[in-house]
Each structure stands twice: as structure tokens, then as C-alpha cells.
N, C-alpha and C positions, 0 to 999 in steps of 0.2 A: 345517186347523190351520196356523196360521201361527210358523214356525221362523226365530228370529234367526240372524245370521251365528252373531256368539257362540256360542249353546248349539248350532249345527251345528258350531262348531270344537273346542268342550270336549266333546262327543259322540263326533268321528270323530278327534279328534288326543291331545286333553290325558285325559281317562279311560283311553284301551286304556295309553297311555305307565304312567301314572300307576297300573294296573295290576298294570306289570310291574316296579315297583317297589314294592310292597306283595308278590309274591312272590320277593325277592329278590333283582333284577336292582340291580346297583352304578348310582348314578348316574353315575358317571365311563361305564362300558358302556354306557348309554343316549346320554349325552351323544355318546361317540362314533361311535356307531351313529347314532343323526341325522345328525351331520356329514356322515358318510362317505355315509349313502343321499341327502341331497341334493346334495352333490357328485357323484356318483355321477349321482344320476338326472338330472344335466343335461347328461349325456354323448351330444354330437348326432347320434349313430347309434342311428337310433328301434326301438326289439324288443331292443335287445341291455343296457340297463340293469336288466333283468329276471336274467338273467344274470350279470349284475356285480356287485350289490346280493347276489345267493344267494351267488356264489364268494368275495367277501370276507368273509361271512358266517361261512360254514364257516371257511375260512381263519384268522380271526381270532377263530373261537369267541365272535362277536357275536349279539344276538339277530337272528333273519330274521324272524319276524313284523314286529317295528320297523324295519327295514332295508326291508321290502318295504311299509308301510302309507306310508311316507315317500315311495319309490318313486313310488308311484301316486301320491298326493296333489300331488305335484313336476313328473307327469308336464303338465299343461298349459304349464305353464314352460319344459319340455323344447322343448316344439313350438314356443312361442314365441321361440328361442332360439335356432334350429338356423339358421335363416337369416342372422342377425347371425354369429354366429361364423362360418360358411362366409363370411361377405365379412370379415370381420377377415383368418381364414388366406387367405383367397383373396390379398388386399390385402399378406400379409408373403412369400406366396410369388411375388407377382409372376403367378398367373391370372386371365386375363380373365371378368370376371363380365357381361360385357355376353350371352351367352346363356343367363345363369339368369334366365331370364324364365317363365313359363309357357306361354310361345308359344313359345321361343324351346326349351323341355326337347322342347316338344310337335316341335317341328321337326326337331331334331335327333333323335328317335326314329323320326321317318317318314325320313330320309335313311337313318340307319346306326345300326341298333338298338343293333351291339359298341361303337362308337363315341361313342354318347350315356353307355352302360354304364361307360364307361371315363374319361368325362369327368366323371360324378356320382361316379365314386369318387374320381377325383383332389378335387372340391370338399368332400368327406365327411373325406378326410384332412384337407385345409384347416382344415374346421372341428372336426376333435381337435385339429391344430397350439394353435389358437387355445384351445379348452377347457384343455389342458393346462400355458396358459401362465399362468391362474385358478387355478388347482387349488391349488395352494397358498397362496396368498395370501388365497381367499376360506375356507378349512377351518377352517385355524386360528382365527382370529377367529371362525367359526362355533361350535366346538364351545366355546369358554371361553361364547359369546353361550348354547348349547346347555343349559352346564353351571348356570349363570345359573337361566335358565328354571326347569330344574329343579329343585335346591335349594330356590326359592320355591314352585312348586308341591306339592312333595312335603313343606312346613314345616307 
């Protein structure tokens, strides 16, 4: 059985949403519950957007199913993203990116394990510097783009 993009997106994204607003979640809470989990999930320290998405969750007495289906859904982007932004922040803080290479990660583990450890966190901060300098700019416009969406879908 052959399954279009389409009815895989209104299957795995637009129905659960659509949902939880048929049991009383406000669109403005959805709307910003999207935002936030794909802002969120594109945060380039990979395992810990899991975490992020549930903590502002609670916090903000958002919905975490929709926070975390967004999550994951966002998570390939994540991966594709984390390398740009680590040479964005690399690039404003002035680190040399000439041994993020795969030979070059690979090299510097067989020299000095603490020392490769230490050099992948400095390029990890690099790329929050860089995420967090998105963060606002890409949200907003998201969540009204969010609020959009939904209105129409939920008419």
C-alpha cells in the first residue's frame, strides 16, 4: 500500500495536533507548544532536546505529548544542523575548525582522549553560541506562522 507524503503528514502531525484541540487544548497552547518544541529540538547538543522539550513543558504547563511529537519529528533537522551552527559559533568565537574533520575527530582521539573530549565541548558551546543567537528571531515568527496553521486547520 502505497502512502503519500501528504496523508503520512496529516496522519503523524496535523490529526494528533488537531486532536488535542477537539479536547480542549487553546490554540494560542498549541501554537506555542510548536514553536517552542521546534525551537527547542534544534538545539545542537543531540540526547538533551528530550529533556528540554519535557522541562519547559512542565514548566510552562504546555502540552508534552505536542512538545515531544514535534521533537522527534524535527529531530532529522537537528542532525542536519548541528554541524553548521558549530562552524557559525566556531567562526564568531575565533576556533579553528580545520580538525573537525572525521579523520581529524578520529586523530585527535587516538593522541589524547581528555583532549579531543575537551576540544568537542568547546565546538558544542560554539554551536549553542550560534543556536541561541536564532532563537529568537526564528520563534516568533514561528509561533504567529504556528497560530496561522492552526486556526485554518481547526475552521
Amino acid at each position: 500500500m502505497k502512502v503519500s507524503l501528504r496523508d503520512w503528514f496529516n496522519h503523524k502531525l496535523v490529526y494528533p495536533i488537531i486532536s488535542f484541540l477537539n479536547n480542549g487544548t487553546s490554540a494560542r497552547g498549541i501554537a506555542l507548544a510548536l514553536a517552542l518544541s521546534v525551537v527547542l529540538g534544534l538545539f545542537p547538543i543531540p540526547g538533551s532536546t528530550t529533556l528540554l522539550c519535557f522541562l519547559v513543558a512542565i514548566i510552562g504547563n504546555y502540552n508534552i505529548a505536542v512538545m515531544q511529537l514535534i521533537n522527534y519529528l524535527i529531530y532529522p533537522i537537528q542532525l542536519l544542523l548541528i554541524i553548521p551552527l558549530m562552524a557559525l559559533g566556531s567562526t564568531l568565537l575565533g576556533l579553528d575548525m580545520s580538525l573537525f574533520t572525521v579523520s581529524g575527530i578520529i586523530d585527535l582521539f587516538q593522541e589524547d582522549f581528555w583532549q579531543a573530549l575537551n576540544s568537542l565541548w568547546r565546538f558544542q558551546l560554539a554551536g549553542v553560541i550560534a543556536w541561541s543567537i536564532f532563537v529568537l528571531p526564528v520563534s516568533v515568527p514561528l509561533y504567529y506562522l504556528c497560530r496561522v496553521l492552526i486556526d485554518r486547520f481547526s475552521s
